[in-house]
C-alpha positions as a LaTeX table, in Angstrom:
\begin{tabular}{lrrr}
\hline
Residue & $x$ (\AA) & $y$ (\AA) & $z$ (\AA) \\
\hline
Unk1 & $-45.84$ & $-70.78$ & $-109.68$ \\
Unk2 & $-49.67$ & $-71.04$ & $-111.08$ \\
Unk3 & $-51.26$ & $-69.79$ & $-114.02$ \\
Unk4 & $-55.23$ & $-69.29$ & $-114.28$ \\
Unk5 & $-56.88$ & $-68.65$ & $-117.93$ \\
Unk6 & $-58.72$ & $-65.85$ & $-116.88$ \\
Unk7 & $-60.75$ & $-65.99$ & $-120.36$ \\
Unk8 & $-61.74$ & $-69.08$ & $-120.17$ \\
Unk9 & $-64.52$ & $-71.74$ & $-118.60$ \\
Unk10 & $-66.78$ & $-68.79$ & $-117.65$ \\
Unk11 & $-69.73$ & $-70.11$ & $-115.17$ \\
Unk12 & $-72.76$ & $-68.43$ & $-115.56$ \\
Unk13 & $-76.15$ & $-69.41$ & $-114.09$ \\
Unk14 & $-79.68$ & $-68.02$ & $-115.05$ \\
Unk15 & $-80.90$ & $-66.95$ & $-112.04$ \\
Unk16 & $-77.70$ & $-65.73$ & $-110.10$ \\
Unk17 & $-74.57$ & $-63.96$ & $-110.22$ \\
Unk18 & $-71.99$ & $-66.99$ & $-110.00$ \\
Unk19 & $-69.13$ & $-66.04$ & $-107.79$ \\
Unk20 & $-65.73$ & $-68.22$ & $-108.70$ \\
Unk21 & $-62.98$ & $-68.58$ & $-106.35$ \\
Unk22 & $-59.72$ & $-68.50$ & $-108.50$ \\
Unk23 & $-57.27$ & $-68.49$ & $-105.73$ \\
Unk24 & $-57.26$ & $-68.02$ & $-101.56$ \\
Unk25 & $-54.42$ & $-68.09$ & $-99.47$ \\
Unk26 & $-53.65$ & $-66.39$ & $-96.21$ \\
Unk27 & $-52.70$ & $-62.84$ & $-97.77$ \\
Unk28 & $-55.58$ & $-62.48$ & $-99.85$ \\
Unk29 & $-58.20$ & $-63.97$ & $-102.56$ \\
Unk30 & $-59.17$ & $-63.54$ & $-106.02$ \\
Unk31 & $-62.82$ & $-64.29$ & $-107.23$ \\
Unk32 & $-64.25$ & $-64.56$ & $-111.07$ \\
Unk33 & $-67.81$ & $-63.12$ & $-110.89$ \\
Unk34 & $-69.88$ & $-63.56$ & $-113.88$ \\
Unk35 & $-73.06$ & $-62.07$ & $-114.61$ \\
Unk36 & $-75.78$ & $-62.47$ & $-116.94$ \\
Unk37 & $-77.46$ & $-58.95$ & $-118.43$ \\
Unk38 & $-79.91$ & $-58.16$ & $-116.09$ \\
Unk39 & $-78.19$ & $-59.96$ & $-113.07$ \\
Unk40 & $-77.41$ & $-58.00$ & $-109.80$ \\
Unk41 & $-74.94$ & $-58.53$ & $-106.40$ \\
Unk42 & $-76.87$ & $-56.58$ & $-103.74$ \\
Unk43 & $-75.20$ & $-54.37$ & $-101.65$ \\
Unk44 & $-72.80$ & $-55.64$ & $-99.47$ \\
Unk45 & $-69.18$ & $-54.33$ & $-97.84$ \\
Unk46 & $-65.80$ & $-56.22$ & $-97.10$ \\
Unk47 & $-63.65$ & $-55.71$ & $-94.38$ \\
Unk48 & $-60.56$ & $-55.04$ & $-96.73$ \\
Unk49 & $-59.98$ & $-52.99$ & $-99.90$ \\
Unk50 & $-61.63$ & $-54.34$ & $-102.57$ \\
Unk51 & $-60.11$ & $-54.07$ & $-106.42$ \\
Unk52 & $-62.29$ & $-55.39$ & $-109.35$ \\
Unk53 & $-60.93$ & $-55.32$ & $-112.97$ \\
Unk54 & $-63.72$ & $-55.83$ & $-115.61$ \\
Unk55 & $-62.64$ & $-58.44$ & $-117.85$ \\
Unk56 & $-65.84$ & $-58.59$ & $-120.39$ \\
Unk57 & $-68.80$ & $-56.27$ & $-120.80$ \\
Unk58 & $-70.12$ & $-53.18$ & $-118.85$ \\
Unk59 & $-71.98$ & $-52.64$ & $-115.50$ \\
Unk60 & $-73.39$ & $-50.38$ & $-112.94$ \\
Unk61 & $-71.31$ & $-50.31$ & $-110.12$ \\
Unk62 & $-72.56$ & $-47.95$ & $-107.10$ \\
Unk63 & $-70.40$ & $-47.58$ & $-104.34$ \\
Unk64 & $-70.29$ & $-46.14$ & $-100.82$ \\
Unk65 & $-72.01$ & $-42.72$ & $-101.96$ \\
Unk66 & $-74.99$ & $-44.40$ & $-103.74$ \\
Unk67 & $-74.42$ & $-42.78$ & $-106.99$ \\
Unk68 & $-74.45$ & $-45.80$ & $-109.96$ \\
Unk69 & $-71.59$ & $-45.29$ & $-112.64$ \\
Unk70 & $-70.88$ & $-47.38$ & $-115.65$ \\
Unk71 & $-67.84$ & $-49.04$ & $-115.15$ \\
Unk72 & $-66.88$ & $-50.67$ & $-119.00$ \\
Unk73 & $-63.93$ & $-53.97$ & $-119.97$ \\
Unk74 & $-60.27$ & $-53.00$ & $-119.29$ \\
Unk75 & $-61.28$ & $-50.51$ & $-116.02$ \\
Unk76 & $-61.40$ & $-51.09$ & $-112.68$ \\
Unk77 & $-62.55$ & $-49.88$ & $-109.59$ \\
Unk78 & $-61.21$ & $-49.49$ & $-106.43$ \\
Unk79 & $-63.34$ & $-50.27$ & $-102.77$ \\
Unk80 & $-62.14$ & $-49.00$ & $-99.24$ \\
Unk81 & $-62.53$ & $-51.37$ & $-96.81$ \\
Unk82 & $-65.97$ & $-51.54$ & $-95.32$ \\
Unk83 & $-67.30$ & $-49.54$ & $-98.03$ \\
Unk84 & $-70.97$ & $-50.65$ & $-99.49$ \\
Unk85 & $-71.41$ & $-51.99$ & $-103.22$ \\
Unk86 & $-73.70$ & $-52.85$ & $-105.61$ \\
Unk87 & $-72.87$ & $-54.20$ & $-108.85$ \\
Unk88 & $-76.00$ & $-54.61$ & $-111.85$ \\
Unk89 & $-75.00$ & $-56.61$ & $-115.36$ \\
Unk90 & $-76.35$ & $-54.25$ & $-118.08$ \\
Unk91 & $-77.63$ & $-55.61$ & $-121.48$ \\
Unk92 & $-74.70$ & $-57.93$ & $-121.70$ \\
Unk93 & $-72.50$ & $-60.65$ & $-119.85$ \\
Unk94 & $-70.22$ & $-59.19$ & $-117.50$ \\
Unk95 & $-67.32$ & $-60.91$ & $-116.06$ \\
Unk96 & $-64.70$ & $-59.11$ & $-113.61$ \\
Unk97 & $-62.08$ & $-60.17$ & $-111.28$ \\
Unk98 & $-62.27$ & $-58.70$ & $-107.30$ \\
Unk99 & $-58.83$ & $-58.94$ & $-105.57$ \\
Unk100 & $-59.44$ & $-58.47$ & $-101.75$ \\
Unk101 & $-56.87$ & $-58.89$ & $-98.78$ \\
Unk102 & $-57.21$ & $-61.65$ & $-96.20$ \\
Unk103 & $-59.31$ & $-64.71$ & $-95.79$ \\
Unk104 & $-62.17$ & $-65.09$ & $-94.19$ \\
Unk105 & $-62.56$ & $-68.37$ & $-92.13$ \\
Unk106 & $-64.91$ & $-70.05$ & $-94.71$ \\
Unk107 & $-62.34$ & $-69.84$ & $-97.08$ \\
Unk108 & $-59.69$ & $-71.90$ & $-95.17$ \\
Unk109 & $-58.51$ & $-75.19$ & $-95.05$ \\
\hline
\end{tabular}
């Protein structure tokens, strides 16, 4: 068994997003992203469902339709796989967890 702080030793970074791996095995991975108010993650897709919990703060999170909707701490949002994202920090740190299935190669050891 292992045990992550997920409240602790944020990363942040001034000019980017900062994108933490907390754990990646063969069945899946589990990332720490941490934002600073203002910050964006462009849109991009994954190849597997995609579930992010929002640990601190609130953001804009638009998903495959476009639309933007605030997504606030404690809620979380669920991705189908290949479906486009964009996430934008608002006038606060945001931190959130993304679970996601599978590895990809750069990930393994």
């Amino acid at each position: 068994m292992k045990t992550v702080r997920l409240m602790e030793n944020w990363k942040f970074e001034n000019d980017n997003a900062v994108a933490e791996p907390l754990f990646a095995g063969r069945e899946g991975r589990v990332l720490r992203f941490a934002l600073r108010p203002g910050q964006s993650i462009e849109e991009h897709a994954s190849s597997s469902p995609v579930y992010i919990v929002v640990l601190k703060g609130r953001g804009m999170f638009a998903g495959g339709d476009g639309n933007e909707q605030q997504v606030n701490q404690n809620e979380m949002v669920i991705l189908d796989p290949g479906e486009k994202h964009r996430i934008h920090a608002q006038d606060e740190d945001l931190v959130f967890l993304t679970f996601m299935q599978g590895v990809p190669e750069s990930y393994r050891t």
